[in-house]
N, CA and C atoms as a LAMMPS dump frame, in Angstrom:
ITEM: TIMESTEP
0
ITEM: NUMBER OF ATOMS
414
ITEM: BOX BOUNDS ff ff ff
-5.0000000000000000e+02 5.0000000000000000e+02
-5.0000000000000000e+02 5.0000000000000000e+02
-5.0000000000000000e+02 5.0000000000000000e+02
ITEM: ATOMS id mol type element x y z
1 1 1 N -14.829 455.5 -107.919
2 1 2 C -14.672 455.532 -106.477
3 1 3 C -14.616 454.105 -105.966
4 2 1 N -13.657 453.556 -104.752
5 2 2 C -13.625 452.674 -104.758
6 2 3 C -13.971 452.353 -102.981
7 3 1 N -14.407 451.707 -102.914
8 3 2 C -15.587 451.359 -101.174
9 3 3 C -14.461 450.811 -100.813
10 4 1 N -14.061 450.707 -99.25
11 4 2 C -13.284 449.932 -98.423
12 4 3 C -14.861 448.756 -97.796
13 5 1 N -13.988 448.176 -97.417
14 5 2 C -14.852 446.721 -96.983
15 5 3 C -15.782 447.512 -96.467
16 6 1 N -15.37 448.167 -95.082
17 6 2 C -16.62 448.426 -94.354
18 6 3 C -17.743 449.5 -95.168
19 7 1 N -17.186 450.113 -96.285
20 7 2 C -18.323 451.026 -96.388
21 7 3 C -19.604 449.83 -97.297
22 8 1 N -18.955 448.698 -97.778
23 8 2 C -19.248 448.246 -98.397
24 8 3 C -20.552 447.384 -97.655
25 9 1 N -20.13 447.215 -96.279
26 9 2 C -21.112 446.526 -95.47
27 9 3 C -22.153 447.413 -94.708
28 10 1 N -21.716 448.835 -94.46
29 10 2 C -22.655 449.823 -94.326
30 10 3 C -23.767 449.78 -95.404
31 11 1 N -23.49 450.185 -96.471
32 11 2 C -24.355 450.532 -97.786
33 11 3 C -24.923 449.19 -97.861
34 12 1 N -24.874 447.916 -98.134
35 12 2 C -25.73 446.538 -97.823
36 12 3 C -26.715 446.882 -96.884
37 13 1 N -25.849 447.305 -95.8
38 13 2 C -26.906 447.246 -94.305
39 13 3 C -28.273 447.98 -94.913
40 14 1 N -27.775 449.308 -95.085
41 14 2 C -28.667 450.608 -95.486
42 14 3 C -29.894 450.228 -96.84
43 15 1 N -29.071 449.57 -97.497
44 15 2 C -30.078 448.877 -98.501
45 15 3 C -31.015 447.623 -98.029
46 16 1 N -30.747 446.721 -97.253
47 16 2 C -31.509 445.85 -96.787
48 16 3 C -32.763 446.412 -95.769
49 17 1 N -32.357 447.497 -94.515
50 17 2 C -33.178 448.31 -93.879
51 17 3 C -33.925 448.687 -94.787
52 18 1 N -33.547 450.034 -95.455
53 18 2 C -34.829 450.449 -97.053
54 18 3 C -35.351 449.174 -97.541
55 19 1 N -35.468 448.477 -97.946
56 19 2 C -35.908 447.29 -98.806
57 19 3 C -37.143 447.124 -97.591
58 20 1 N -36.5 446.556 -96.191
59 20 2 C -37.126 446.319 -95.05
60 20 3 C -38.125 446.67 -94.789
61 21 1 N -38.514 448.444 -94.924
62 21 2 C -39.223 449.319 -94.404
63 21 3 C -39.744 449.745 -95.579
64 22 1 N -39.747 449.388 -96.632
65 22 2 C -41.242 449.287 -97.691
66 22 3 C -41.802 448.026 -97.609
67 23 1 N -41.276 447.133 -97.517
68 23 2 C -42.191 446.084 -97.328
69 23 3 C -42.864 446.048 -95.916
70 24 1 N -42.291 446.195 -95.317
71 24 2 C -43.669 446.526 -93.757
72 24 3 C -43.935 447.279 -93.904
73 25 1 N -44.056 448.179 -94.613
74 25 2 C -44.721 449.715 -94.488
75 25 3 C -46.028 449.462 -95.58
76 26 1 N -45.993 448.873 -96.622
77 26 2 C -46.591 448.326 -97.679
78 26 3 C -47.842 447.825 -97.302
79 27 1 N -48.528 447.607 -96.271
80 27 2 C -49.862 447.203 -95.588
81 27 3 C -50.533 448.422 -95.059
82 28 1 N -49.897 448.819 -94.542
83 28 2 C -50.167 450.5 -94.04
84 28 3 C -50.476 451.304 -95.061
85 29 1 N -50.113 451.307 -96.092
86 29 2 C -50.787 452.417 -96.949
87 29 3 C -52.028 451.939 -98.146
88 30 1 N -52.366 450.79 -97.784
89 30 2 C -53.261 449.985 -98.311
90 30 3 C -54.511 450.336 -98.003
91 31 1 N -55.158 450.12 -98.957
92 31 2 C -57.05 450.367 -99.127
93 31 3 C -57.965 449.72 -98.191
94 32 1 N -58.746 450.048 -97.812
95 32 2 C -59.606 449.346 -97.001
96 32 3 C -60.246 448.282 -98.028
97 33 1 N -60.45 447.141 -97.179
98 33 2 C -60.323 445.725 -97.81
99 33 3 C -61.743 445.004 -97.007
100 34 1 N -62.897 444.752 -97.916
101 34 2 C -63.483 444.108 -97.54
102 34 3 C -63.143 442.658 -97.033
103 35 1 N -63.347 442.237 -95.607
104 35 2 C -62.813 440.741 -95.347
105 35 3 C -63.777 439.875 -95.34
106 36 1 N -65.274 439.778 -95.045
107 36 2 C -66.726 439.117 -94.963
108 36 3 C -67.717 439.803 -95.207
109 37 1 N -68.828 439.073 -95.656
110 37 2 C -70.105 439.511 -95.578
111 37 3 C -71.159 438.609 -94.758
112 38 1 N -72.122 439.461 -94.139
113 38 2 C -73.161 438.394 -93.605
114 38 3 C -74.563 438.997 -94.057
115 39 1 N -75.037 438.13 -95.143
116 39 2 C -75.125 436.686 -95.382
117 39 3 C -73.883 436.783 -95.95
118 40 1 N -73.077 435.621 -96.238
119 40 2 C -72.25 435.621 -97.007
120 40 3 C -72.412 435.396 -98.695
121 41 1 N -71.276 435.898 -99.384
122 41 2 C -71.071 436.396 -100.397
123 41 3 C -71.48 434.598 -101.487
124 42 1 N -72.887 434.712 -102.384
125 42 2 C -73.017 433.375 -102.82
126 42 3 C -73.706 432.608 -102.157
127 43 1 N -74.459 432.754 -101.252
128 43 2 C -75.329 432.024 -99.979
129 43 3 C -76.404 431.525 -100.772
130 44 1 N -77.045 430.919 -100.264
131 44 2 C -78.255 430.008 -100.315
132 44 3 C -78.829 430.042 -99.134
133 45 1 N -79.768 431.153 -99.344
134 45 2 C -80.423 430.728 -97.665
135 45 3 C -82.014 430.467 -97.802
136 46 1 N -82.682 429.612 -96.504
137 46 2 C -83.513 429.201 -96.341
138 46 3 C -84.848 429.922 -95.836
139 47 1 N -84.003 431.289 -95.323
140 47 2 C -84.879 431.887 -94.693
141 47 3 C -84.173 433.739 -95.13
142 48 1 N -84.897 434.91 -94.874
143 48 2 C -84.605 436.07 -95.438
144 48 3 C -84.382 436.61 -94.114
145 49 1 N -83.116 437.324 -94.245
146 49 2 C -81.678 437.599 -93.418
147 49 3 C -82.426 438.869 -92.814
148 50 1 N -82.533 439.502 -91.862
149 50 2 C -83.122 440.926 -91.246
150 50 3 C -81.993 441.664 -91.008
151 51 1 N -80.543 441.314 -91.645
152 51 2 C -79.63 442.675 -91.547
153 51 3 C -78.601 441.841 -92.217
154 52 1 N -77.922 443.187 -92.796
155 52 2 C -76.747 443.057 -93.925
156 52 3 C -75.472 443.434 -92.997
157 53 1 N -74.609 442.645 -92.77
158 53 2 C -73.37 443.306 -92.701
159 53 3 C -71.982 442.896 -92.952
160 54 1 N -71.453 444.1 -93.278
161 54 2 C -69.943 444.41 -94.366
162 54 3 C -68.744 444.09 -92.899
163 55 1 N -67.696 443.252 -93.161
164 55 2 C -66.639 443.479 -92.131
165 55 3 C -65.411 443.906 -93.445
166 56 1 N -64.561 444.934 -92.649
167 56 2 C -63.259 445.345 -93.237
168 56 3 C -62.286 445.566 -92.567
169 57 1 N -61.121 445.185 -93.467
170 57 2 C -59.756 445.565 -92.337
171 57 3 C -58.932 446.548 -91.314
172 58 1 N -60.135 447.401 -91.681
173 58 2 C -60.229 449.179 -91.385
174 58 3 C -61.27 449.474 -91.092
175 59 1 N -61.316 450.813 -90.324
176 59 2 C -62.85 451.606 -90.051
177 59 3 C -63.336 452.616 -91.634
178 60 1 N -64.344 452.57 -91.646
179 60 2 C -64.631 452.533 -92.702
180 60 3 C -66.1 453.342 -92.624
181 61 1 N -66.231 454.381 -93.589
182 61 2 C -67.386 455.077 -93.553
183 61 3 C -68.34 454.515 -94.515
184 62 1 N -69.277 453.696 -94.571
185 62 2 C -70.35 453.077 -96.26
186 62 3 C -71.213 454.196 -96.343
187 63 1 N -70.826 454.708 -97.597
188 63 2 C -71.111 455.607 -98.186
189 63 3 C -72.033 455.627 -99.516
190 64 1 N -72.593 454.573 -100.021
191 64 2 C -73.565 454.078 -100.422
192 64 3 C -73.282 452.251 -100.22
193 65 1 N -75.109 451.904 -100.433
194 65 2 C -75.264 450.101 -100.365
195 65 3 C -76.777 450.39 -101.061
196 66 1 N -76.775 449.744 -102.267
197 66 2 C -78.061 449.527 -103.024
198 66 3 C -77.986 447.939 -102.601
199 67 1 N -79.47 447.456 -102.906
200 67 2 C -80.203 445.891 -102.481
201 67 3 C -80.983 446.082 -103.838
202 68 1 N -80.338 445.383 -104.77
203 68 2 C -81.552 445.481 -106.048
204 68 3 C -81.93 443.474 -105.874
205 69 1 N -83.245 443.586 -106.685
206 69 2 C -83.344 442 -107.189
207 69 3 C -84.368 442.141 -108.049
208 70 1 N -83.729 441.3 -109.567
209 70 2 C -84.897 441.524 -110.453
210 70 3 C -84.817 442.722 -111.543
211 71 1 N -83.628 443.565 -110.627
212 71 2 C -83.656 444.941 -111.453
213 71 3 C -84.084 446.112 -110.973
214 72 1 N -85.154 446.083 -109.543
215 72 2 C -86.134 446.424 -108.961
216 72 3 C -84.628 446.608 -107.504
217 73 1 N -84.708 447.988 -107.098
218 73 2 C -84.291 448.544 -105.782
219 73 3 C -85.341 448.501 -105.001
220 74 1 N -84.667 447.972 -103.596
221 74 2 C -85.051 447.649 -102.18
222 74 3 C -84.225 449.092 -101.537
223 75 1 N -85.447 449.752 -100.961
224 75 2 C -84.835 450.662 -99.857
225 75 3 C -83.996 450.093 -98.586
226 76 1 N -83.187 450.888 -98.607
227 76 2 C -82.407 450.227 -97.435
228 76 3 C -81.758 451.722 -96.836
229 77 1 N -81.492 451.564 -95.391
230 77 2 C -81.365 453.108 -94.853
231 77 3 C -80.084 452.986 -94.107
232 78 1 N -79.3 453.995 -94.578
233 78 2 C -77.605 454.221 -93.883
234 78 3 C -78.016 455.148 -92.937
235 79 1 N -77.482 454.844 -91.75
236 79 2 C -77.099 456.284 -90.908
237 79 3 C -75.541 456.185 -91.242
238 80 1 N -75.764 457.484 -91.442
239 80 2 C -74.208 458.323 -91.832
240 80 3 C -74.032 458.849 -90.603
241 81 1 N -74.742 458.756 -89.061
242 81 2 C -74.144 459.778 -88.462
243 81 3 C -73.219 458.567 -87.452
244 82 1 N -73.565 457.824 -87.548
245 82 2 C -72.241 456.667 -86.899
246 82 3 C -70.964 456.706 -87.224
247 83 1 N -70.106 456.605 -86.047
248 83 2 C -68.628 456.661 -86.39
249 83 3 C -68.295 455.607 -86.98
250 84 1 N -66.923 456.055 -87.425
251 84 2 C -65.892 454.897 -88.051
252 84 3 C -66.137 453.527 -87.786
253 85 1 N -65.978 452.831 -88.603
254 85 2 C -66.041 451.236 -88.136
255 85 3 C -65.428 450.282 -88.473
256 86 1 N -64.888 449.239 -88.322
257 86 2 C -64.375 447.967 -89.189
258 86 3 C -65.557 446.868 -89.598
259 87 1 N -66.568 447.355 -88.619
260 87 2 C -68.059 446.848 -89.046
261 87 3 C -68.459 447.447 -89.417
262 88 1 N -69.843 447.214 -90.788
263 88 2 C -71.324 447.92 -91.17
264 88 3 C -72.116 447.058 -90.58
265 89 1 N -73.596 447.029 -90.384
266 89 2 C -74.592 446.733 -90.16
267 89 3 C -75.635 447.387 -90.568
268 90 1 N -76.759 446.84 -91.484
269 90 2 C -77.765 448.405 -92.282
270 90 3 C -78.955 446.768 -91.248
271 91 1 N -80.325 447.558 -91.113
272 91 2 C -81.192 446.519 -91.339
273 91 3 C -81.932 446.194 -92.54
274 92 1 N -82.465 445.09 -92.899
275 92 2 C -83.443 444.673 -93.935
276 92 3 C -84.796 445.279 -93.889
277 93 1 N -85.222 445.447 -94.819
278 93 2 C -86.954 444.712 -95.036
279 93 3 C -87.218 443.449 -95.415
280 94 1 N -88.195 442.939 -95.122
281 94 2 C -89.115 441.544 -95.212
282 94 3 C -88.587 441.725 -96.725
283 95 1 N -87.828 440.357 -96.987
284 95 2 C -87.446 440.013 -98.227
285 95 3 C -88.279 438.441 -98.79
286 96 1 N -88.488 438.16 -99.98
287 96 2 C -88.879 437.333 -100.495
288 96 3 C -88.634 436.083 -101.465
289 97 1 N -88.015 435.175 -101.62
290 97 2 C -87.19 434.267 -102.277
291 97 3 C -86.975 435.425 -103.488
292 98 1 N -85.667 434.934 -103.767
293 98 2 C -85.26 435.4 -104.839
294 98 3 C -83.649 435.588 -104.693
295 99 1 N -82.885 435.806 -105.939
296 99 2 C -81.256 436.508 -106.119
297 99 3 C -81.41 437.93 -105.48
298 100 1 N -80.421 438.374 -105.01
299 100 2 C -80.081 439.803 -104.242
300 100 3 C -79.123 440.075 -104.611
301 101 1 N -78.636 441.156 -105.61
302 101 2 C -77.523 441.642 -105.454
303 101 3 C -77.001 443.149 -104.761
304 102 1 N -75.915 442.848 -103.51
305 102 2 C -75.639 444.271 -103.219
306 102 3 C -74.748 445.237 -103.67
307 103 1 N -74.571 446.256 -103.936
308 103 2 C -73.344 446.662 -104.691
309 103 3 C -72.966 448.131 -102.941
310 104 1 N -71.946 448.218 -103.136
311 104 2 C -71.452 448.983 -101.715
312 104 3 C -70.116 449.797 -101.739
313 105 1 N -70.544 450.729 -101.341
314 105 2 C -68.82 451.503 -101.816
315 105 3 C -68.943 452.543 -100.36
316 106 1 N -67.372 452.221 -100.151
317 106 2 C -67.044 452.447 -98.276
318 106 3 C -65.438 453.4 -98.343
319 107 1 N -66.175 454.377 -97.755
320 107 2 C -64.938 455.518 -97.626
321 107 3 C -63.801 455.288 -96.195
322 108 1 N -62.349 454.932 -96.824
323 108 2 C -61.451 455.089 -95.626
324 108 3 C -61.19 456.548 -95.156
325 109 1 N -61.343 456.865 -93.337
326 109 2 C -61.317 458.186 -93.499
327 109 3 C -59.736 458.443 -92.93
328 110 1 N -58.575 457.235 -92.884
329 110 2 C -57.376 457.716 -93.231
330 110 3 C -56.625 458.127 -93.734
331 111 1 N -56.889 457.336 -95.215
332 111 2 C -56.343 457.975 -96.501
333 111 3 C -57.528 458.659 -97.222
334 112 1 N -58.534 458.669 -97.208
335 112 2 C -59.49 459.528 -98.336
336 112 3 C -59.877 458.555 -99.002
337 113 1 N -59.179 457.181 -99.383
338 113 2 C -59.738 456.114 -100.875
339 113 3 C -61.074 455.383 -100.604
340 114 1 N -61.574 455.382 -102.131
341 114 2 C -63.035 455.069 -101.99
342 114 3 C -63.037 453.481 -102.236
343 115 1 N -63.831 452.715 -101.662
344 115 2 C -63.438 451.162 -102.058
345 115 3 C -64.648 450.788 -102.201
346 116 1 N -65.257 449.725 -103.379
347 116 2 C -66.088 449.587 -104.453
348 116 3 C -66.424 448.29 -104.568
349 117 1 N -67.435 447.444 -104.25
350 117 2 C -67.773 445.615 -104.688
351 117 3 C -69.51 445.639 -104.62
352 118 1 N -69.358 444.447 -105.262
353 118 2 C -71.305 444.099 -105.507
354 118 3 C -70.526 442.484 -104.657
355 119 1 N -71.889 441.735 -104.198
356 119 2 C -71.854 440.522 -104.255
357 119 3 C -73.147 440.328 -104.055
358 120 1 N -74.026 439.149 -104.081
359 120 2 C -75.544 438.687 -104.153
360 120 3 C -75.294 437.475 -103.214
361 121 1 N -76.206 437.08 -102.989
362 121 2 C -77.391 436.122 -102.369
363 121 3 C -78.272 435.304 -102.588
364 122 1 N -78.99 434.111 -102.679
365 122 2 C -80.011 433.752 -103.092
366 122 3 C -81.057 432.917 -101.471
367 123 1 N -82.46 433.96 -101.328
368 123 2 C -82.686 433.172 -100.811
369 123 3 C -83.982 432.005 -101.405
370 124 1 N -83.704 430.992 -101.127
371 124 2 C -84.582 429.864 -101.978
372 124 3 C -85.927 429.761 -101.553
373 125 1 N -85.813 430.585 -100.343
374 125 2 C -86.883 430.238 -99.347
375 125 3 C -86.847 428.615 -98.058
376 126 1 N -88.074 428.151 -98.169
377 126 2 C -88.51 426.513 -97.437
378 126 3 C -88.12 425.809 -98.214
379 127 1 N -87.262 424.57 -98.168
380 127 2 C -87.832 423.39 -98.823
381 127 3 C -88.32 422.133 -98.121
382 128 1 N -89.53 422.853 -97.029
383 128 2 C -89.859 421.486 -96.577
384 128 3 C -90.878 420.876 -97.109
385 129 1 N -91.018 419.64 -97.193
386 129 2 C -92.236 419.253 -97.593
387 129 3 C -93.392 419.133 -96.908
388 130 1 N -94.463 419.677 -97.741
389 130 2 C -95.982 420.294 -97.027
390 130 3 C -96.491 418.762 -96.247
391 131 1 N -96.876 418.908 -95.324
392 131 2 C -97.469 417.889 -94.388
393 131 3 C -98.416 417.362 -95.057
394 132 1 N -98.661 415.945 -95.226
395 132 2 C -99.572 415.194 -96.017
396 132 3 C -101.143 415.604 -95.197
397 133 1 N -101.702 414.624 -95.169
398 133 2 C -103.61 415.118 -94.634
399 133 3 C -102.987 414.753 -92.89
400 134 1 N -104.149 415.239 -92.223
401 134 2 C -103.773 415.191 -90.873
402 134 3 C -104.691 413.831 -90.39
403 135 1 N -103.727 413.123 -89.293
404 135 2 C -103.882 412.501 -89.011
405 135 3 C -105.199 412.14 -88.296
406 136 1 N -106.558 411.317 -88.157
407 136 2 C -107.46 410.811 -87.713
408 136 3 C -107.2 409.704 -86.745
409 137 1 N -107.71 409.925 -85.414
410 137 2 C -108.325 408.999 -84.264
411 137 3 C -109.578 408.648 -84.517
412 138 1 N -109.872 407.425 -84.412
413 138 2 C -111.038 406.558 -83.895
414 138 3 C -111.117 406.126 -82.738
């Protein structure tokens, strides 16, 4: 079969559009994507954080978040009855120097897909130095 010019520039067209419209479409059918953590992911902190929270590119149901350190699980409490979010926020308990690792897995409720990461923490605690003897007036 042999194309005259124009069908020839139709069918280009038609192929460049398709080509077009998977690649923009190609974000849209994508997983919910953790974008930050606070504390952030690898921290060093000085002081122990009183809430964890997950940001994602999507609303997002967290559907489990363990806080282990040591090996040893830290209770930590989800309400599941909160809507959708592109934020989490859980609160802490009184934590104590040491590595933290969280592991967290967060349901998109557009597509159904389950999305899955650990990252840790370290807090070091103080490093100030203890105040020498206190000072005396005469």
């Amino acid at each position: 079969m042999v194309l005259s010019g124009a069908s020839r520039v139709l069918k280009s067209l038609l192929m460049a559009v398709t080509v077009a419209a998977v690649v923009l479409a190609g974000p849209a059918f994508g997983h919910a994507k953790l974008l930050s953590t606070l504390p952030p992911a690898d921290a060093q902190l000085q002081a122990a954080p009183k809430s964890l929270t997950l940001s994602f590119n999507e609303n997002v149901r967290l559907a489990v978040l363990t806080l282990t350190a040591g090996g040893k699980s830290i209770p930590v409490t989800l309400d599941r009855s909160l809507p959708t979010s592109p934020q989490v926020s859980v609160s802490l308990p009184a934590l104590t120097p040491g590595k933290y690792q969280v592991q967290w897995s967060a349901l998109s409720p557009d597509d159904g897909h389950v999305t899955k990461g650990t990252f840790s923490f370290v807090i070091v605690g103080s490093t100030a130095v203890p105040a020498g003897p206190a000072a005396t007036f005469r």
